[in-house]
C-alpha positions in Angstrom: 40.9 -59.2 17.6 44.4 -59.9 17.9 46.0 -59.6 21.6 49.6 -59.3 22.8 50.7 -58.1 20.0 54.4 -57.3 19.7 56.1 -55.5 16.7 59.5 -55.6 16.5 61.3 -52.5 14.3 64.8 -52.9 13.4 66.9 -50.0 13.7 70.9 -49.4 12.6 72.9 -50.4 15.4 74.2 -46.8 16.2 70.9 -45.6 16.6 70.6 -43.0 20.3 68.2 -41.0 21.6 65.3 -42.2 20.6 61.9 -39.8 20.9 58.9 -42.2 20.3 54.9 -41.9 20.3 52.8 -44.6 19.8 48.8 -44.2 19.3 48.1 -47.5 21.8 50.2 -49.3 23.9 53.4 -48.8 24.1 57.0 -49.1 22.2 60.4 -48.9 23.7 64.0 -49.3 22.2 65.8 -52.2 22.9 69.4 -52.0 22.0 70.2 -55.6 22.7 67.9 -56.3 20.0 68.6 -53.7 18.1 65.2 -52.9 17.4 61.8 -50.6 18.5 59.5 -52.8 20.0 56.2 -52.1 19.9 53.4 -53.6 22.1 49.9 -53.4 22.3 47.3 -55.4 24.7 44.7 -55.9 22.5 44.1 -54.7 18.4 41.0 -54.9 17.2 39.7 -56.0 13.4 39.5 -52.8 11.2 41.7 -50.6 13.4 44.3 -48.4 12.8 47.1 -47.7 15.2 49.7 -45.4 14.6 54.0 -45.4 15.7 56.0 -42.5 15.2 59.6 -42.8 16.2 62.9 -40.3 15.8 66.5 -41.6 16.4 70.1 -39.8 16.3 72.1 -41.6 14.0 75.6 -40.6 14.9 77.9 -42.8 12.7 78.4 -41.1 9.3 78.3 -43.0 5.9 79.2 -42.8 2.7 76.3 -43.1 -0.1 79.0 -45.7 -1.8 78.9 -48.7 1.1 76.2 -51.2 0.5 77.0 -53.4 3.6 73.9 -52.2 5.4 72.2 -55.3 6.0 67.9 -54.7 6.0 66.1 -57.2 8.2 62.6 -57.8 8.2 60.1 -56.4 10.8 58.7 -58.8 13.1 54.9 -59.3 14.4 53.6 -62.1 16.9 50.4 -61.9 18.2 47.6 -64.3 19.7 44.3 -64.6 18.1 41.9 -65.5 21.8 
């Protein structure tokens, strides 16, 4: 089993309002970060968990701008 486990979500930097449900543990939004983070105590082998999460995305693009920069999700965990 892995234990403090944290998953880190980005999200667009304009992101509000977020409405989020997480199946263990618990996940807030952390604008500094720009990112959901996601932690659970302890995640046991051959478990599924489950994160649902809804933000307001005010800022309006156009389909043409290709500057949105995707960064990678980030896990850490301790294997005990």
């Amino acid at each position: 089993a892995a234990t403090n486990v944290e998953i880190s979500i980005p999200v667009a930097s304009d992101a509000t309002a977020p409405v989020v449900k997480a199946s263990q543990g618990s996940a807030d939004y952390a604008p500094e970060k720009e990112a959901l983070v996601w932690k659970i105590k302890n995640f046991p082998g051959g478990k599924e968990f489950m994160l649902r999460a809804k933000f307001s995305l005010p800022t309006i693009r156009e389909d043409t701008e290709v500057s949105i920069k995707k960064r990678p999700i980030q896990v850490k965990f301790e294997i005990p």
